[in-house]
PyMOL CGO cylinders between C-alpha atoms (Angstrom):
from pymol import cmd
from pymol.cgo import CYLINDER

trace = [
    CYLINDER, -87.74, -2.09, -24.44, -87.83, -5.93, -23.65, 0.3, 1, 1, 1, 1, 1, 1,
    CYLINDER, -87.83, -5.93, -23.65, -83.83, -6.42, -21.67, 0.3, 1, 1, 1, 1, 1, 1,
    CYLINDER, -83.83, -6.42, -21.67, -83.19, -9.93, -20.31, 0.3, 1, 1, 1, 1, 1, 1,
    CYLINDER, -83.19, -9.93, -20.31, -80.27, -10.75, -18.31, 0.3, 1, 1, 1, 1, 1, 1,
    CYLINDER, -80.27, -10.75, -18.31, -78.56, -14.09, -18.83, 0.3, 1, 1, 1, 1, 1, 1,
    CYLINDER, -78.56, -14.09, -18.83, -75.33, -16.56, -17.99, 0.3, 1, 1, 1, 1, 1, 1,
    CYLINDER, -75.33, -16.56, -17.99, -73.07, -15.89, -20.65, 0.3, 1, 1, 1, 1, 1, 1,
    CYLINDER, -73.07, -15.89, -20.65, -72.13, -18.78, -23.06, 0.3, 1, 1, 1, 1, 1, 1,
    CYLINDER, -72.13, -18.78, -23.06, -69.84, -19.70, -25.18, 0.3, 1, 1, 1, 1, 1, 1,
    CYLINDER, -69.84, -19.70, -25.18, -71.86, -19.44, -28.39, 0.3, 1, 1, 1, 1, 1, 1,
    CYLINDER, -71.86, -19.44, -28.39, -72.30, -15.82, -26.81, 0.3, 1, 1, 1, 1, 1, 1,
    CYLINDER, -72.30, -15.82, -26.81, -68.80, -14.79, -28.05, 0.3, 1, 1, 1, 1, 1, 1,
    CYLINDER, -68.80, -14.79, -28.05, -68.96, -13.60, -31.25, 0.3, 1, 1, 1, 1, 1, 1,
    CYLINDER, -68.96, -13.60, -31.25, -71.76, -10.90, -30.32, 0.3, 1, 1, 1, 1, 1, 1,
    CYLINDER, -71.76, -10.90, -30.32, -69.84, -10.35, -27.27, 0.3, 1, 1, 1, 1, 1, 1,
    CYLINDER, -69.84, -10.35, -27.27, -66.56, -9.86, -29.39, 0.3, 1, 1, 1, 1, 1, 1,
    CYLINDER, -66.56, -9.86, -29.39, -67.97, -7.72, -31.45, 0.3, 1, 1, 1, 1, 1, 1,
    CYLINDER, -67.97, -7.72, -31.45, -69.36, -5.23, -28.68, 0.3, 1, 1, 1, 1, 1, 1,
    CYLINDER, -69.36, -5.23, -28.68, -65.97, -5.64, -26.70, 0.3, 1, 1, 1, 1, 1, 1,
    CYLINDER, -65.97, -5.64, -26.70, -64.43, -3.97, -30.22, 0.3, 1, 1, 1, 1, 1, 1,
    CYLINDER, -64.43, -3.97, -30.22, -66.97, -1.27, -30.72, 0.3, 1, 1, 1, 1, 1, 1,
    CYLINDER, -66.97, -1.27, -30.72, -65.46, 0.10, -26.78, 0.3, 1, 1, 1, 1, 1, 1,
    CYLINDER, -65.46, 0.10, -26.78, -62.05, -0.64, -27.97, 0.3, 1, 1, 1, 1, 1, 1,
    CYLINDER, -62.05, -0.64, -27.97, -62.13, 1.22, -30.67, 0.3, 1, 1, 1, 1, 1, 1,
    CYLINDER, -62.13, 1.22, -30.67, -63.86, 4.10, -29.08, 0.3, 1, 1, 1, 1, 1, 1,
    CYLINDER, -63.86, 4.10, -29.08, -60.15, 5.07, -27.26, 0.3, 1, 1, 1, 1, 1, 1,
    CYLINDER, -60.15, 5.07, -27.26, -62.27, 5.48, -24.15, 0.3, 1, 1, 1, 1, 1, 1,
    CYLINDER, -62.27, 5.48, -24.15, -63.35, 2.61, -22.90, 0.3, 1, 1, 1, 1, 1, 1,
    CYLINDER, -63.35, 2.61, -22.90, -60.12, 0.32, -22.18, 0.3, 1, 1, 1, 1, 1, 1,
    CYLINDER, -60.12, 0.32, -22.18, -56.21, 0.31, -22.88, 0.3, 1, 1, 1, 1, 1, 1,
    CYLINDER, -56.21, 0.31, -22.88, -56.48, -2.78, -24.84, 0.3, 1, 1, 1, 1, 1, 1,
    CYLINDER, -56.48, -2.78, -24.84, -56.12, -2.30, -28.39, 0.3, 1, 1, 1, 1, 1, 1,
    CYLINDER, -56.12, -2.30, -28.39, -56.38, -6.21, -29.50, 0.3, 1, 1, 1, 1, 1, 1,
    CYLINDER, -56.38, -6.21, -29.50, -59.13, -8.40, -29.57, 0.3, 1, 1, 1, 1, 1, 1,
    CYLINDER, -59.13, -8.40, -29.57, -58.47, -11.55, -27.03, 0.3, 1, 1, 1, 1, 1, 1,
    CYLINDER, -58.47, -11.55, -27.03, -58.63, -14.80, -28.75, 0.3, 1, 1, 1, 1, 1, 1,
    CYLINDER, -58.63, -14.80, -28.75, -62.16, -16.06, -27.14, 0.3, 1, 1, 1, 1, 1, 1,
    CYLINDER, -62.16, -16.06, -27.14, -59.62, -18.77, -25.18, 0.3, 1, 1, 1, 1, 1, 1,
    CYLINDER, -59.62, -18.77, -25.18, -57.66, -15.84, -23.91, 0.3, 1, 1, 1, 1, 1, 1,
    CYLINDER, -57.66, -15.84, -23.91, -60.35, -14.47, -22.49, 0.3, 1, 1, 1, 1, 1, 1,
    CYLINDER, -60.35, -14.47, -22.49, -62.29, -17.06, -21.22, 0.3, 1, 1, 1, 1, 1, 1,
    CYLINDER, -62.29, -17.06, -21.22, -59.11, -17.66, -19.37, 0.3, 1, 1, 1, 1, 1, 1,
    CYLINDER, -59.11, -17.66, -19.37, -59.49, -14.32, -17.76, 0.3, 1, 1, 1, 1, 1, 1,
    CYLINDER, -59.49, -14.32, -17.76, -62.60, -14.11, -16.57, 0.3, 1, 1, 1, 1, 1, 1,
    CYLINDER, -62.60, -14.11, -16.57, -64.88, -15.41, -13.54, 0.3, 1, 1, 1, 1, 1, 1,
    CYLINDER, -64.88, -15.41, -13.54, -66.75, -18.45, -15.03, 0.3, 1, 1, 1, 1, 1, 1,
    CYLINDER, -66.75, -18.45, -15.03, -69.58, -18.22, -12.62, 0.3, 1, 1, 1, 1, 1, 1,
    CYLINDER, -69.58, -18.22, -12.62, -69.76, -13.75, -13.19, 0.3, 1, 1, 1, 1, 1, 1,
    CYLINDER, -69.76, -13.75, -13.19, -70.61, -13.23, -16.74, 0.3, 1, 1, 1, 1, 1, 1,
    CYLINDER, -70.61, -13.23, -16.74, -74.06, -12.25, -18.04, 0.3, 1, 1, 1, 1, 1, 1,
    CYLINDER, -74.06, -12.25, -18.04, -75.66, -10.61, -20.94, 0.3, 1, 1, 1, 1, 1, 1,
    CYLINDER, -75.66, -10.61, -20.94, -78.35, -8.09, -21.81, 0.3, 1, 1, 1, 1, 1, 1,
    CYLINDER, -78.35, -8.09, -21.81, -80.46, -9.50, -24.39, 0.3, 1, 1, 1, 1, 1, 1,
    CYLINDER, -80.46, -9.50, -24.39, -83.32, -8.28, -26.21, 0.3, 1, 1, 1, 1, 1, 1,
    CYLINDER, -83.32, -8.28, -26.21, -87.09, -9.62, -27.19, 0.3, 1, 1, 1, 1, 1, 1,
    CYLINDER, -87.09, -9.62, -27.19, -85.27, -10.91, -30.41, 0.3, 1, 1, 1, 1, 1, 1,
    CYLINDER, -85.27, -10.91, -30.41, -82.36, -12.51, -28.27, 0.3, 1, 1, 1, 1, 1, 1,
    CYLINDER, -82.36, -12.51, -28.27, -80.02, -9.93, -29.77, 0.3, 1, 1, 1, 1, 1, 1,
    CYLINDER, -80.02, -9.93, -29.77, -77.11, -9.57, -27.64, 0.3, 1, 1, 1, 1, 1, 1,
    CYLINDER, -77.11, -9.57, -27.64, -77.09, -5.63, -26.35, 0.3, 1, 1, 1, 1, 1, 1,
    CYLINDER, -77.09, -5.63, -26.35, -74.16, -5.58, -24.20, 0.3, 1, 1, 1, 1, 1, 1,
    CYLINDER, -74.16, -5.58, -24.20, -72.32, -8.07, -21.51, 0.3, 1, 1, 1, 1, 1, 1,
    CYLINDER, -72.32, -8.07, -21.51, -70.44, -7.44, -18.15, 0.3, 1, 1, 1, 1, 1, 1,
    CYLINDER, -70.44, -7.44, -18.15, -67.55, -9.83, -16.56, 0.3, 1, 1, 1, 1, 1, 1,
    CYLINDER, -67.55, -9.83, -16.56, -65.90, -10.37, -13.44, 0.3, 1, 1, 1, 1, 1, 1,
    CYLINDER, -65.90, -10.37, -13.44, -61.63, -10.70, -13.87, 0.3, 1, 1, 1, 1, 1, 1,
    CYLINDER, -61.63, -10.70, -13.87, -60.45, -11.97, -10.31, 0.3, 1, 1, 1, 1, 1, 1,
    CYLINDER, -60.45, -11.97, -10.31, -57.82, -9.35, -8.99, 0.3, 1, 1, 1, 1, 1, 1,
    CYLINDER, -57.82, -9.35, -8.99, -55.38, -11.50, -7.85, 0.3, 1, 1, 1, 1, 1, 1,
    CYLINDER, -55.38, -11.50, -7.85, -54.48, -15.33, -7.29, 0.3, 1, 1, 1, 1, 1, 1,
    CYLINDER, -54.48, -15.33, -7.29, -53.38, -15.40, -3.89, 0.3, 1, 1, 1, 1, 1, 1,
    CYLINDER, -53.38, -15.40, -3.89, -56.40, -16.76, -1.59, 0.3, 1, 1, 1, 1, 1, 1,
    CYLINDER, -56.40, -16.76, -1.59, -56.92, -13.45, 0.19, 0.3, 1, 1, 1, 1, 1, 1,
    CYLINDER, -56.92, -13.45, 0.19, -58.03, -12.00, -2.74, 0.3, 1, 1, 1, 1, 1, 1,
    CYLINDER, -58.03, -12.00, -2.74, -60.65, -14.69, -3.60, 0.3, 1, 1, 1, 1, 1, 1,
    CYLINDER, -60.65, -14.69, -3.60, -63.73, -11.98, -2.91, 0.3, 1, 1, 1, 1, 1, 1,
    CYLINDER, -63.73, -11.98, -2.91, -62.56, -9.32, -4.78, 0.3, 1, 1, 1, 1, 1, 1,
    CYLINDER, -62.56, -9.32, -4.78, -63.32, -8.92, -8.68, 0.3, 1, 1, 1, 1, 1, 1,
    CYLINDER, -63.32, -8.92, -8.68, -62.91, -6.51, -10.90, 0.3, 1, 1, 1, 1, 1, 1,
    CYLINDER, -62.91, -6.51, -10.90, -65.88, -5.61, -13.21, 0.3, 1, 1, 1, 1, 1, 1,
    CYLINDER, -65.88, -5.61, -13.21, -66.57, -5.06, -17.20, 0.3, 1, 1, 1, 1, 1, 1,
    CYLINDER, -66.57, -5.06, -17.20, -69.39, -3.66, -18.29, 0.3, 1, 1, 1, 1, 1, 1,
    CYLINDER, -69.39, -3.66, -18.29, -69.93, -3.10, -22.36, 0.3, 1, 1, 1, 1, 1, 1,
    CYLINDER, -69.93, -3.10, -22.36, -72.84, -2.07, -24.28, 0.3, 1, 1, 1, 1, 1, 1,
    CYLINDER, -72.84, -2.07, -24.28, -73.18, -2.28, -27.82, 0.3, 1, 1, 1, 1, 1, 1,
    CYLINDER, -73.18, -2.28, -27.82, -73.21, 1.64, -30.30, 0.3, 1, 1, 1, 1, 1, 1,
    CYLINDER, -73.21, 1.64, -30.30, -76.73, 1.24, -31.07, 0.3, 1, 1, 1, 1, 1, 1,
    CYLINDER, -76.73, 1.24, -31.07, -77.91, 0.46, -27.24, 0.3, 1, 1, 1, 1, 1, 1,
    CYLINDER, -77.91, 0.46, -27.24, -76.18, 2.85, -25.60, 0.3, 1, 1, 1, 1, 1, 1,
    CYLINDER, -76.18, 2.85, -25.60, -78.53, 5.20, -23.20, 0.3, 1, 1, 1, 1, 1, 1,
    CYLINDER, -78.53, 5.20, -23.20, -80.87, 3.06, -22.97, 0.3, 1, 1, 1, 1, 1, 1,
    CYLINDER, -80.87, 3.06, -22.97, -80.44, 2.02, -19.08, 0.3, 1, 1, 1, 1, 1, 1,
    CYLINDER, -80.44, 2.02, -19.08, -78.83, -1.64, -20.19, 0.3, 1, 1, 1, 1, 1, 1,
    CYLINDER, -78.83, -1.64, -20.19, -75.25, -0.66, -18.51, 0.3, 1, 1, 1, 1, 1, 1,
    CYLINDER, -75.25, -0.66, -18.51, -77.32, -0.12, -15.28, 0.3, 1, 1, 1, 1, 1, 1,
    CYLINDER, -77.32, -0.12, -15.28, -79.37, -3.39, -15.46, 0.3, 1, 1, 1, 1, 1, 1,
    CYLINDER, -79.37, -3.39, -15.46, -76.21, -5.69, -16.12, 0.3, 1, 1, 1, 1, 1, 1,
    CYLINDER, -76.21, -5.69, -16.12, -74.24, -4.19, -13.34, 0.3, 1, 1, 1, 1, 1, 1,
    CYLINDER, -74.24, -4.19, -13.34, -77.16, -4.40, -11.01, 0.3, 1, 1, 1, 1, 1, 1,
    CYLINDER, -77.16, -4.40, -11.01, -77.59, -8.06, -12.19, 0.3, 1, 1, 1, 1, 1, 1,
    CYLINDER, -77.59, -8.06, -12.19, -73.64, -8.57, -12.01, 0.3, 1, 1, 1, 1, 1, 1,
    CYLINDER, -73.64, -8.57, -12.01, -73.44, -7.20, -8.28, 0.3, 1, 1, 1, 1, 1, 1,
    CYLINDER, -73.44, -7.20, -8.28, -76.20, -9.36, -7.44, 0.3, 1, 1, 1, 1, 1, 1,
    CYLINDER, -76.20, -9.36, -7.44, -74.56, -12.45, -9.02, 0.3, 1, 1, 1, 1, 1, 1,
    CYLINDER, -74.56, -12.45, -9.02, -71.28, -11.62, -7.67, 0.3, 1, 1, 1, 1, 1, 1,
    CYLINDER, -71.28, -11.62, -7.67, -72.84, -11.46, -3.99, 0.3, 1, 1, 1, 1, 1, 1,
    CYLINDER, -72.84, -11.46, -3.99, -74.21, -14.99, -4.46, 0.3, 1, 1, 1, 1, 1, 1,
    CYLINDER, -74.21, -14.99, -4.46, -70.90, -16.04, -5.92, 0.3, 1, 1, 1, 1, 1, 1,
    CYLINDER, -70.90, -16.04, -5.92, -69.22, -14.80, -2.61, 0.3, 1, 1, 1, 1, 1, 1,
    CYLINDER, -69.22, -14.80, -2.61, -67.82, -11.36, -3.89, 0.3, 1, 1, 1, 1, 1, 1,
    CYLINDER, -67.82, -11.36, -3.89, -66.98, -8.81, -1.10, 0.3, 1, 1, 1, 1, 1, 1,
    CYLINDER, -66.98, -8.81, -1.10, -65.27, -6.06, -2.81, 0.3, 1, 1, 1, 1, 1, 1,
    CYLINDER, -65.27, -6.06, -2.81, -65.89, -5.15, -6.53, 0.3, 1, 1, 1, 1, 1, 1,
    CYLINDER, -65.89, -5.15, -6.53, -63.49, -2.51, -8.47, 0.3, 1, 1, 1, 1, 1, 1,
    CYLINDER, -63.49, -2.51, -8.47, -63.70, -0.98, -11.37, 0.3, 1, 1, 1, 1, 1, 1,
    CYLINDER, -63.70, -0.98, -11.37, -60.82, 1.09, -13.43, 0.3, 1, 1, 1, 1, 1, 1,
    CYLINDER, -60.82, 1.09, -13.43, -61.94, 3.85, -15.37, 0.3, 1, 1, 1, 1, 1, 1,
    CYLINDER, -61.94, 3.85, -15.37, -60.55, 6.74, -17.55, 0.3, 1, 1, 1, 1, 1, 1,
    CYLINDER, -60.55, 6.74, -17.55, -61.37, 9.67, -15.79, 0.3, 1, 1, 1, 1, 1, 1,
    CYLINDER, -61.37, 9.67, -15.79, -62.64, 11.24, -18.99, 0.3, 1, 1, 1, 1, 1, 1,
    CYLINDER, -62.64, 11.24, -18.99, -65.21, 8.74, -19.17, 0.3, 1, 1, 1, 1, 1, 1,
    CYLINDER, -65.21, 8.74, -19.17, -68.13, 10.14, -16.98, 0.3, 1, 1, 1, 1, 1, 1,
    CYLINDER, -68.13, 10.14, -16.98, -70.69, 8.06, -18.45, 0.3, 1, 1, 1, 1, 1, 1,
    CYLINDER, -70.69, 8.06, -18.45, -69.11, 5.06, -17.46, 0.3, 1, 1, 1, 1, 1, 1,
    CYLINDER, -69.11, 5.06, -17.46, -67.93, 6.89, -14.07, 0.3, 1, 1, 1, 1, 1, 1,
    CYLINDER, -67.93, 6.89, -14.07, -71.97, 8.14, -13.54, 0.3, 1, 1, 1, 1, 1, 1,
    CYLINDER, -71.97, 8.14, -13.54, -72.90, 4.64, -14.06, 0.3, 1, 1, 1, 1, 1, 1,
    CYLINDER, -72.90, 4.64, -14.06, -70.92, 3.05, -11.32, 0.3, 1, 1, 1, 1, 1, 1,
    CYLINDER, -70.92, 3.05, -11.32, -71.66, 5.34, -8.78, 0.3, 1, 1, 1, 1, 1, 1,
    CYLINDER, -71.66, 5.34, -8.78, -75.06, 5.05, -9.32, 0.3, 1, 1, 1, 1, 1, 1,
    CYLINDER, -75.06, 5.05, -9.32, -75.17, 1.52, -8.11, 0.3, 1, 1, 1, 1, 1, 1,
    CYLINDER, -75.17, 1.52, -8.11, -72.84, 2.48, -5.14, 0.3, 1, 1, 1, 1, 1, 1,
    CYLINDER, -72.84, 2.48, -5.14, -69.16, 2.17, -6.64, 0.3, 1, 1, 1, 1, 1, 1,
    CYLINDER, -69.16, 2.17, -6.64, -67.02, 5.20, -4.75, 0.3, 1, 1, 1, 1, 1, 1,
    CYLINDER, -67.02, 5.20, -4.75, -63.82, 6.50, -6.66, 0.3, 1, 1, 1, 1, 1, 1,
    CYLINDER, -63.82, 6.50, -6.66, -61.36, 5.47, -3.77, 0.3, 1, 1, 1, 1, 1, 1,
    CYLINDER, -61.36, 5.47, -3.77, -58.52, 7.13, -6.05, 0.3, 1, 1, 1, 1, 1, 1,
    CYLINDER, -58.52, 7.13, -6.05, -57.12, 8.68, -9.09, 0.3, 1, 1, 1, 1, 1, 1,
    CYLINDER, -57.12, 8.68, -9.09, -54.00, 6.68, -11.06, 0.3, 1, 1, 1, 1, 1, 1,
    CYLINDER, -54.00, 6.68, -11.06, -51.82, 9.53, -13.14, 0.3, 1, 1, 1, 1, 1, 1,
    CYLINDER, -51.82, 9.53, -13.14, -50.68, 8.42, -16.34, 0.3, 1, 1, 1, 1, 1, 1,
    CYLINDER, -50.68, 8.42, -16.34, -51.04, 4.46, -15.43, 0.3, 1, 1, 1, 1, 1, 1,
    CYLINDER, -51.04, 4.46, -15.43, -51.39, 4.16, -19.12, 0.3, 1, 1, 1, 1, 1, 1,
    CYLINDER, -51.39, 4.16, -19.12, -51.58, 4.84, -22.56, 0.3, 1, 1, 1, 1, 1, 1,
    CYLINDER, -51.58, 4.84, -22.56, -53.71, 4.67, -25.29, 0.3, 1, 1, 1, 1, 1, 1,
    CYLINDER, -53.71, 4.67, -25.29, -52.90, 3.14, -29.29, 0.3, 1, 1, 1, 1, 1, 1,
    CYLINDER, -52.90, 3.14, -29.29, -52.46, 6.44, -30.21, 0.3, 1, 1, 1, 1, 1, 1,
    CYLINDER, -52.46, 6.44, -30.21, -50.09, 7.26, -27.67, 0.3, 1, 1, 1, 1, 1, 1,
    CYLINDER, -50.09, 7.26, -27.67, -51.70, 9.41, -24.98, 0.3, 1, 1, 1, 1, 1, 1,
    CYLINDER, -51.70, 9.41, -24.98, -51.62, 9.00, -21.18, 0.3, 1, 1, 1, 1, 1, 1,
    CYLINDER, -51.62, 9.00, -21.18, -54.77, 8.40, -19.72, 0.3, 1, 1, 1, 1, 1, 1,
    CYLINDER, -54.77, 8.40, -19.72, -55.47, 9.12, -15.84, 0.3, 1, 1, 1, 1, 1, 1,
    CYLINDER, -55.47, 9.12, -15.84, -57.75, 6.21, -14.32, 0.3, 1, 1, 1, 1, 1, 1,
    CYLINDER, -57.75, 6.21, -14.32, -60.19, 6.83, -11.51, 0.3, 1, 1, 1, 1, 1, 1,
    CYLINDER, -60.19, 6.83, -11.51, -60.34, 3.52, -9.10, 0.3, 1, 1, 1, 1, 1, 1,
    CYLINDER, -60.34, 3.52, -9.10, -63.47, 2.65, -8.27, 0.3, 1, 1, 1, 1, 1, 1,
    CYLINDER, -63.47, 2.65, -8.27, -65.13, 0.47, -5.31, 0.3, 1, 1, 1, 1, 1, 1,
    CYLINDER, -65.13, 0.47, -5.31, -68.28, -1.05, -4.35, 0.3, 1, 1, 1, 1, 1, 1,
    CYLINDER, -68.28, -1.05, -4.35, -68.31, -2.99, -0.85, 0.3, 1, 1, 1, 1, 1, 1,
    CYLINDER, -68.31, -2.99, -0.85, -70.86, -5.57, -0.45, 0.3, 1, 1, 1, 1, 1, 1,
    CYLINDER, -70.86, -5.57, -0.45, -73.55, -5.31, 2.07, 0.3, 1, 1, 1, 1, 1, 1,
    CYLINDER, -73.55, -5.31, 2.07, -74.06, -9.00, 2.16, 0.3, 1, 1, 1, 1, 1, 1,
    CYLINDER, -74.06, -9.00, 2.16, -71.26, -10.58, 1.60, 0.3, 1, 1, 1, 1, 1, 1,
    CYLINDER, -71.26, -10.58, 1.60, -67.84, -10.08, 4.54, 0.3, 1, 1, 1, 1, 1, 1,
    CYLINDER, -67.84, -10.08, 4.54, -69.89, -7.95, 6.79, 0.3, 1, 1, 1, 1, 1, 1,
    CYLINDER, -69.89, -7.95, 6.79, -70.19, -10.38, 10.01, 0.3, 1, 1, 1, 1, 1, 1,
]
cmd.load_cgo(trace, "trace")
């Protein structure tokens, strides 16, 4: 299968949107249960850390984001990550090419530390991260809960740059 990685633009949205709601709606994926106006999140995210996985056709198969973790200065190096992949492209190694690409990108964009929140019933999605080097540094009890009500547990993931912070 043809992937390319690419910046993310704004004409990118409505394939992106649509992807985002395919992992909302699977309960497993994220607490949010609304789609963000593409304003709101733009807003959100690191301009300079979002790509997509396209195919041959220029299909959009799935998209991963940097959200900085905090405002205060200290924090400036430290993202956390998205990482979505459309139904009908799942298990087909995409997840692992756009987080590869997004580390990479992150690195260059001066990215130390990179987190990820996770359910901890979603061991695809945990599998995925620590094959590329994240480490669960923790486990969050009942940080949150889903539409339909139940608590979820989150496992906190990390991946520390070798490039970037180390001297």
């Amino acid at each position: 299968m043809d992937i390319r990685i690419r910046t993310m633009e704004t004409q990118d949205w409505e394939s992106v949107s649509k992807i985002y709601f395919e992992g909302i709606q699977t309960g497993r994926a994220t607490f949010q249960t609304q789609m963000p106006t593409w304003e709101e999140w733009d807003a959100g995210h690191v301009k300079s850390c979002r790509i997509i996985a396209a195919d041959g056709a220029g299909n959009v198969m799935g998209w991963a984001a940097l959200t900085p973790v905090s405002s205060r200065c200290v924090y400036r190096g430290v993202g956390e990550v998205s990482v979505y992949v459309g139904d009908k492209f799942r298990e087909k190694g995409v997840a692992k090419l756009l987080l590869q690409a997004l580390i990479q990108n992150s690195e260059e964009e001066g990215y130390w530390t990179l987190q990820a929140g996770i359910f901890t019933t979603n061991e695809a999605s945990l599998n995925l991260h620590k094959a590329v080097g994240f480490k669960v540094v923790g486990i969050r009890e009942r940080i949150g809960k889903t539409a339909e009500g139940v608590w979820q547990d989150t496992a906190l993931l990390e991946r520390r740059s070798n490039v970037v912070g180390v001297e």
